[in-house]
N, C-alpha and C positions, 0 to 999 in steps of 0.2 A: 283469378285476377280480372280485373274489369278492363284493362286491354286484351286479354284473350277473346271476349265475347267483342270487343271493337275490330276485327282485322280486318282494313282496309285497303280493298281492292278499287283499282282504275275503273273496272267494268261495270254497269247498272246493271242490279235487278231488281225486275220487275215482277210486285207480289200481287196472288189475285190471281182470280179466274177470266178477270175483266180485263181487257186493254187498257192499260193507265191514258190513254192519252191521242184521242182521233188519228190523229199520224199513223198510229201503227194498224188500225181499221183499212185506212187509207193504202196504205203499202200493201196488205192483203189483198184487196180489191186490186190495184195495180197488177202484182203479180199472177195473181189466177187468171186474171186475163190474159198476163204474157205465157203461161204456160199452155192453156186453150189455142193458143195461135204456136207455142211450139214446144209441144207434149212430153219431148223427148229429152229436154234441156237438162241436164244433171241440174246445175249451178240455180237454176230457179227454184226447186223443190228446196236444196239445201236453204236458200234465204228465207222461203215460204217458213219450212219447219223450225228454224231459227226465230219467227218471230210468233208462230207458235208458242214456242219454247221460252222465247223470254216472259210471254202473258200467260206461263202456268198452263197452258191448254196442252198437254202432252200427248195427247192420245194421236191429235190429228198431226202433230210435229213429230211423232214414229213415224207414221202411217208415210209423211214424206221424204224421213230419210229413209226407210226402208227400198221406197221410190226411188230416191236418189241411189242408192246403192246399187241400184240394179241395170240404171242407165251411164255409168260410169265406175271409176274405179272404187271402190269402196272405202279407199283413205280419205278420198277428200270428204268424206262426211264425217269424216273421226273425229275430227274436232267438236263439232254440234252434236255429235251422239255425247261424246264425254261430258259437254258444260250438260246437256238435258237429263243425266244420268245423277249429273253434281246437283243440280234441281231439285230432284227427286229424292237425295237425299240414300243414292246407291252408289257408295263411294268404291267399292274394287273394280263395278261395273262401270263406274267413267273412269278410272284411270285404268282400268285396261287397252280403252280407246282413246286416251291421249297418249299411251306408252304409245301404243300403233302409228299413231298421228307423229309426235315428236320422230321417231324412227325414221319416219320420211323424211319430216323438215325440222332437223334438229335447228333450224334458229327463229322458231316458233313460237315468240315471246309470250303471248297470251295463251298457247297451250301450258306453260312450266308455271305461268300464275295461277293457270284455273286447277293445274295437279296438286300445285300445292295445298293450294283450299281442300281438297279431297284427303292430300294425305294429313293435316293439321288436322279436319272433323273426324278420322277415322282416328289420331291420338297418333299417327305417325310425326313427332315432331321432327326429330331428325332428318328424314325425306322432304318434309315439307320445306326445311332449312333451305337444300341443297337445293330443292329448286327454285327459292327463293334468289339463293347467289348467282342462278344462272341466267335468272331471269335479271336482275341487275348488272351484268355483264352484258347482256344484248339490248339491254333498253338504255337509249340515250340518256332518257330524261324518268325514270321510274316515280313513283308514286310514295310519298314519304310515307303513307301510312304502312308499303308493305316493308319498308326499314322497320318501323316499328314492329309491324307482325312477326318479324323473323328474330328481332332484339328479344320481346316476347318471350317467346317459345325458348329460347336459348336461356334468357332468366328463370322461366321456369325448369328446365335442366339444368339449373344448377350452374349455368356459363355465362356469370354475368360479367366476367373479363370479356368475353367474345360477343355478347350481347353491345355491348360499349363501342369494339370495335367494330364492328358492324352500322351502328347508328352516325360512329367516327367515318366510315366508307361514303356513308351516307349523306353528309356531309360536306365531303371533298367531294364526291360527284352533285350533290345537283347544288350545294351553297349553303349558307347561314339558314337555316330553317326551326325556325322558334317550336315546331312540332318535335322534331329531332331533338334540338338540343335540352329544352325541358323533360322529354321524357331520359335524355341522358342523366338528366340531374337529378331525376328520382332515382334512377340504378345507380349514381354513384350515392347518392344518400343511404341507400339499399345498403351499399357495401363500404360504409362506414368512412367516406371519403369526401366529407364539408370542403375540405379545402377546394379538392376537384370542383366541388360542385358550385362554389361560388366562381373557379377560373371561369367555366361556363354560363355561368350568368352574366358576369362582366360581358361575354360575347353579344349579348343581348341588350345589351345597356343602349347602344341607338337604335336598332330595330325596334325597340317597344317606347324610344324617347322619353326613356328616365320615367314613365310613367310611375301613380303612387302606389301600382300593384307590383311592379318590378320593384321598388326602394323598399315596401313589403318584404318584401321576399328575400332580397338581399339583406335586410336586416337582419330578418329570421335565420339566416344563415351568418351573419357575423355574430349572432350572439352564441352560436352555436361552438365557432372557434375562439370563444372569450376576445372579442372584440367590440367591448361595448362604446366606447366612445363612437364608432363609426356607425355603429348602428344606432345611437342616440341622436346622429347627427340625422341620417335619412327618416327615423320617424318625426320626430320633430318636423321635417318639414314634408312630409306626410300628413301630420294634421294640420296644418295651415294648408297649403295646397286643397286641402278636400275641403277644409271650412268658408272656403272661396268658393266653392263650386253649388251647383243648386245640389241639394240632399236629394239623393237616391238609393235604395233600398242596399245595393252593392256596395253604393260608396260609404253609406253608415256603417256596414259591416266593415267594410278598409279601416275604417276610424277606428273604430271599436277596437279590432284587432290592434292596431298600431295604438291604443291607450295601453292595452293588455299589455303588450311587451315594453311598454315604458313603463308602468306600472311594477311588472315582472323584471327589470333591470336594478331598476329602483330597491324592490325588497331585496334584491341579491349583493345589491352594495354594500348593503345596509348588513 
C-alpha cells in the first residue's frame, strides 16, 4: 500500500553526501572550533557527529561518537548511534542502542519514533505499533502522519477496527485533521462501512467550505448508499460552481467526474 512507503515522521532527513543547506557547514565549523578550545567535551562530539549523521557522512559521525563515548557515559550517545545505524539502514544495530537509550530515559519521545521506524523497516509491525502508542502518550502534540503510520501497519495486519481507533485517538488528541479523518474514510470504505464514512465526511464539511471536491466526494458516497436525490442535488451544483471558475486542468477533471456520475444516476434510474 502506498501509505506504507509514506510513514511520516516529525524529524528531517537529510539525503546525500552533501550538506543540504550552508547552515549545517556553518555549525561544523562552529563546533570544531568549540571542541579545539575544549577537547574533552562529551556533548560537543555527540552534536558534531549528529550532523554528520544527518548529511549522510557516517564515517567521520562514528569516529565522534566513538569519541564521545569515551569522554562520557556511553548512553548518552545511544541515541545518535541508533538514528545513524537507522540511516544506514542496520536496523537490530540501532535498535539495540535505542533499547539502551530508552532504558535510561524511558520518556524519550524521539527515541520510541526513531525505534519504531527500525522495527516497521525490519517488518516488525506490531513493535513498531506499540511504540508508536507510546510515543503518543508522551507527546503532546504528535505528528498526524504517524497516526496514520501506525493506522497503516495495523490495516495491514488485518486490524482495521483498531486501525480506525487509533486514527479516532488521533483525533481527540490533537483536533479535526482532514489527513486523519480522510484516511479514516478510506478504512472505513475498506471495511464496507459508506455510512461511516459519509458521518466523516460531514466532519469536514466546514474545514474544506463545501468546496466542489468535498460535494464530489460526498456524492460519490451518497450514491453509494442509494441516495440519489442528495447526491444529484451536490453535483448539479458542482458543475455550475466550476463552470464560474476560470478552467483548470483539476477542475476539468471535478467536472468530468461530476458529469460521469450524473450521467451514471441517470442510466440507473432509468
Amino acid at each position: 500500500m502506498l501509505f506504507h512507503r509514506l510513514f511520516l515522521f516529525s524529524a528531517l532527513f537529510l539525503i546525500g553526501p552533501a550538506f543540504s543547506h550552508p547552515g549545517q557547514h556553518e555549525q561544523l565549523q562552529h563546533i570544531s572550533r568549540s571542541i579545539a578550545q575544549s577537547p574533552d567535551a562529551q556533548d560537543l562530539y555527540i552534536k558534531r557527529g549528529a550532523i554528520y549523521s544527518a548529511g549522510s557522512e557516517f564515517e567521520p559521525a562514528i569516529a565522534d561518537f566513538d569519541r564521545a563515548a569515551q569522554l562520557g557515559p556511553p548512553v548518552m550517545v545511544a541515541f545518535e548511534r541508533g538514528v545513524l545505524y537507522y540511516r544506514m539502514g542496520e536496523y537490530d544495530r540501532a535498535i539495540a542502542y535505542l533499547d539502551q537509550y530508552i532504558q535510561h530515559f524511558p520518556q524519550a519521545i524521539a527515541a520510541y519514533e526513531y525505534r519504531a521506524r527500525c522495527k516497521r523497516d525490519a517488518g516488525n509491525y506490531a513493535g513498531a505499533v506499540n511504540d508508536l502508542n507510546r510515543y503518543f502518550e508522551l507527546h503532546e502534540n504528535p505528528h498526524p502522519g504517524n497516526y496514520i503510520s501506525a493506522a497503516t501497519m495495523l490495516d495491514e495486519m488485518g486490524k482495521t477496527d483498531e486501525a480506525l481507533k487509533v486514527l479516532d485517538a488521533g483525533l481527540d488528541k490533537i483536533g479535526l485533521t482532514p489527513q486523519l479523518q480522510r484516511y479514516a474514510i478510506k478504512l472505513e470504505l475498506e471495511n464496507h462501512q459508506p455510512e461511516n464514512a459519509i458521518t466523516r465526511l460531514e466532519t469536514l464539511r466546514k474545514p474544506l467550505k463545501e468546496s466542489p471536491d468535498w460535494k464530489l466526494e460526498m456524492a460519490e458516497l451518497l450514491l453509494l448508499v442509494n441516495r440519489p436525490a442528495e447526491a444529484k442535488t451536490l453535483l448539479t451544483e458542482v458543475k455550475t460552481e466550476l463552470s464560474e471558475l476560470r478552467p483548470t486542468p483539476a477542475r476539468l477533471a471535478l467536472l468530468e467526474r461530476a458529469g460521469e456520475l450524473l450521467q451514471q444516476k441517470k442510466q440507473t434510474k432509468n
